[in-house]
C-alpha positions as CSV (number, residue, x, y, z in Angstrom):
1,X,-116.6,-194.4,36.5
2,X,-116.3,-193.8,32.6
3,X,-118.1,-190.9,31.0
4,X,-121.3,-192.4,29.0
5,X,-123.8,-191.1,27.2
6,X,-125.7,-190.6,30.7
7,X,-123.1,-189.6,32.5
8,X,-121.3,-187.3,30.3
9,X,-117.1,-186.4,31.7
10,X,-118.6,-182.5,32.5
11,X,-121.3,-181.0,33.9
12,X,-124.5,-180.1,31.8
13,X,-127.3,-177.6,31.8
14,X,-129.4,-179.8,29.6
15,X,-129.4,-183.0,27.4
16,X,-131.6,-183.9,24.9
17,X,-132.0,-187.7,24.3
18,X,-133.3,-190.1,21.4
19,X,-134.6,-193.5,22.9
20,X,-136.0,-196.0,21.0
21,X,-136.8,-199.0,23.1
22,X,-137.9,-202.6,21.1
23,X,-140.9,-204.3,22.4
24,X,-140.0,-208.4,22.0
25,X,-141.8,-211.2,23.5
26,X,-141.0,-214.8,22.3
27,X,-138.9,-213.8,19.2
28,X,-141.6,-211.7,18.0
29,X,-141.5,-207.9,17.6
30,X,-144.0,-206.3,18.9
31,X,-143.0,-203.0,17.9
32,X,-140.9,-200.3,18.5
33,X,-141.1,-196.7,20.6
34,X,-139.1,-193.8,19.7
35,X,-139.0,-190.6,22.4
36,X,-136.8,-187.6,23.0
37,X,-136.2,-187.4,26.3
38,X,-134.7,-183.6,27.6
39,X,-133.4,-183.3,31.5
40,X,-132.6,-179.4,32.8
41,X,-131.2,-178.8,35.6
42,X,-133.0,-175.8,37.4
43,X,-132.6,-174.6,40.5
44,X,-135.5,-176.9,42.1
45,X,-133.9,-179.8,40.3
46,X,-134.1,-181.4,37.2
47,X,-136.6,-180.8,35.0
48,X,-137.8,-183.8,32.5
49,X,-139.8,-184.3,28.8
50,X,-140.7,-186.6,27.0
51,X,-141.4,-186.0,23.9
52,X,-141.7,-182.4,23.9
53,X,-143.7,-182.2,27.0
54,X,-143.3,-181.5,30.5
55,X,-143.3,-185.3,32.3
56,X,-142.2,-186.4,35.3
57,X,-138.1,-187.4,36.1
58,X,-139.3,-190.8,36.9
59,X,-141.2,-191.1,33.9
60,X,-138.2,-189.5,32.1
61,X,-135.9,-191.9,33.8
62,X,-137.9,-194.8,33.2
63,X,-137.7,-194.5,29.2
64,X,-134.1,-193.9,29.4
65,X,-133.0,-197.0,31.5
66,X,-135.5,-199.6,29.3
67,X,-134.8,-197.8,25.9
68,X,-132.2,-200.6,23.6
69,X,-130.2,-197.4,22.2
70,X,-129.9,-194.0,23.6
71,X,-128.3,-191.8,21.8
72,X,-127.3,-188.0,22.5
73,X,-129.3,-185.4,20.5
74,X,-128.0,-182.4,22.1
75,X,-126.4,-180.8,25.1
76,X,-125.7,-177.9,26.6
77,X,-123.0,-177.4,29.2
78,X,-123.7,-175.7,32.3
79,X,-121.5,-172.6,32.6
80,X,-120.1,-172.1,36.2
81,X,-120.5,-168.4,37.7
82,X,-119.0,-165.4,36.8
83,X,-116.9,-162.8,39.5
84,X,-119.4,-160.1,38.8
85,X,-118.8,-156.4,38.5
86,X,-118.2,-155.9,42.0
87,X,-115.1,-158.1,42.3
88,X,-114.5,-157.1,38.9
89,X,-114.3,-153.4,39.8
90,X,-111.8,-154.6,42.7
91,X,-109.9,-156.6,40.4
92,X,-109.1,-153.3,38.0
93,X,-108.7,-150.9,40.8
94,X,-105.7,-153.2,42.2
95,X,-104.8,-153.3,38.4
96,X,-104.5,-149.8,38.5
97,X,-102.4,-149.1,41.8
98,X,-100.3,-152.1,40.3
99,X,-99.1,-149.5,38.1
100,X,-101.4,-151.7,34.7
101,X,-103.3,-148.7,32.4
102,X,-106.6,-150.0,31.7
103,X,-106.3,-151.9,28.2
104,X,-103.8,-154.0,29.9
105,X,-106.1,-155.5,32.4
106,X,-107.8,-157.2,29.4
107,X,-104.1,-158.3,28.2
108,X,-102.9,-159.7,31.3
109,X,-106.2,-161.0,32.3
110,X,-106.1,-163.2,28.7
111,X,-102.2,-164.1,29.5
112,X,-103.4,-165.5,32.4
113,X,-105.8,-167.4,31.4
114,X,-105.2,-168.5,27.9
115,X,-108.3,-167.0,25.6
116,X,-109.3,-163.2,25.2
117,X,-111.0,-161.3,27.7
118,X,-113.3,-158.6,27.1
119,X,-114.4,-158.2,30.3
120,X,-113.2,-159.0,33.7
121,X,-116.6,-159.6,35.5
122,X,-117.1,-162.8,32.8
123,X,-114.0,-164.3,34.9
124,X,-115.1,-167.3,36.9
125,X,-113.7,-168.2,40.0
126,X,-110.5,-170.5,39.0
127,X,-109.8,-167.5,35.9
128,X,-110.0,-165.2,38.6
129,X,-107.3,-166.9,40.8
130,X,-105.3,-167.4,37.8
131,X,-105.4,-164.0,37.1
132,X,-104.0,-163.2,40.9
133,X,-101.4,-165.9,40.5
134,X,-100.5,-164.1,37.2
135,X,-99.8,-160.9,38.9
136,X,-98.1,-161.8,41.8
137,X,-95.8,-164.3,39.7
138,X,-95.0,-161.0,37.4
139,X,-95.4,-158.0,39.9
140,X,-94.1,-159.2,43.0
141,X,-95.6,-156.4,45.0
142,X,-99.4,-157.1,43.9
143,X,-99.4,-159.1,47.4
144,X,-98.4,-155.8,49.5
145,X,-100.6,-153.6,47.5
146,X,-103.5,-156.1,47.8
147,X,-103.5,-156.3,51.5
């Protein structure tokens, strides 16, 4: 299936809509409706307005499917989770016994990863890997240490 303007190629926190559906009957205009439509995901679900108030995803829905144009206000991509401190703190002690003084956790965290890293807790998950495949690939003993 091909990204559209509803379903966009990555996942998103929120999208904010302008529909404008055309009411016709027999050639004639009958006039036209313009909404913003917004849909959050939260963690009960998704969350809908219509036009700046709270409505409900059918209603939401509904406006999107019989609108003529939709286009796409403004989004805002949903972030997948961080490591945490607590794995973070494990990351920088095996750092450490891998023989890696502190600043260069940061370096070799970015190296791994491809953009600057301030902070090893923002890793997510697939960083985090990467990170691990990055050390054992140029410490080959990170895998004894680790165990």
């Amino acid at each position: 299936m091909q990204p559209s303007a509803l379903r966009p190629a990555q996942p998103m926190q929120s999208r904010t809509f302008a529909a404008v559906i055309e009411y016709r009957a027999h050639g004639e205009n009958w006039g036209t409706a313009r909404h913003t439509v917004t849909l959050t995901s939260t963690p009960e679900g998704i969350a809908a307005q219509v036009d700046g108030q709270a409505a409900p995803l059918a209603d939401a829905v509904s406006i999107l499917d019989m609108a003529d144009r939709v286009e796409v206000l403004a989004e805002v991509p949903a972030t997948p989770p961080t490591i945490g401190k607590a794995r973070a703190a494990r990351l920088h002690r095996l750092m450490g016994r891998l023989g890696l003084c502190n600043p260069d956790h940061y370096g070799s965290a970015a190296r791994a990863v491809g953009r600057e890293v301030f902070s090893l807790a923002t890793l997510t998950e697939a960083e985090a890997r990467a990170v691990w495949a990055y050390l054992c690939h140029t410490l080959p003993q990170a895998r004894q240490l680790a165990a």
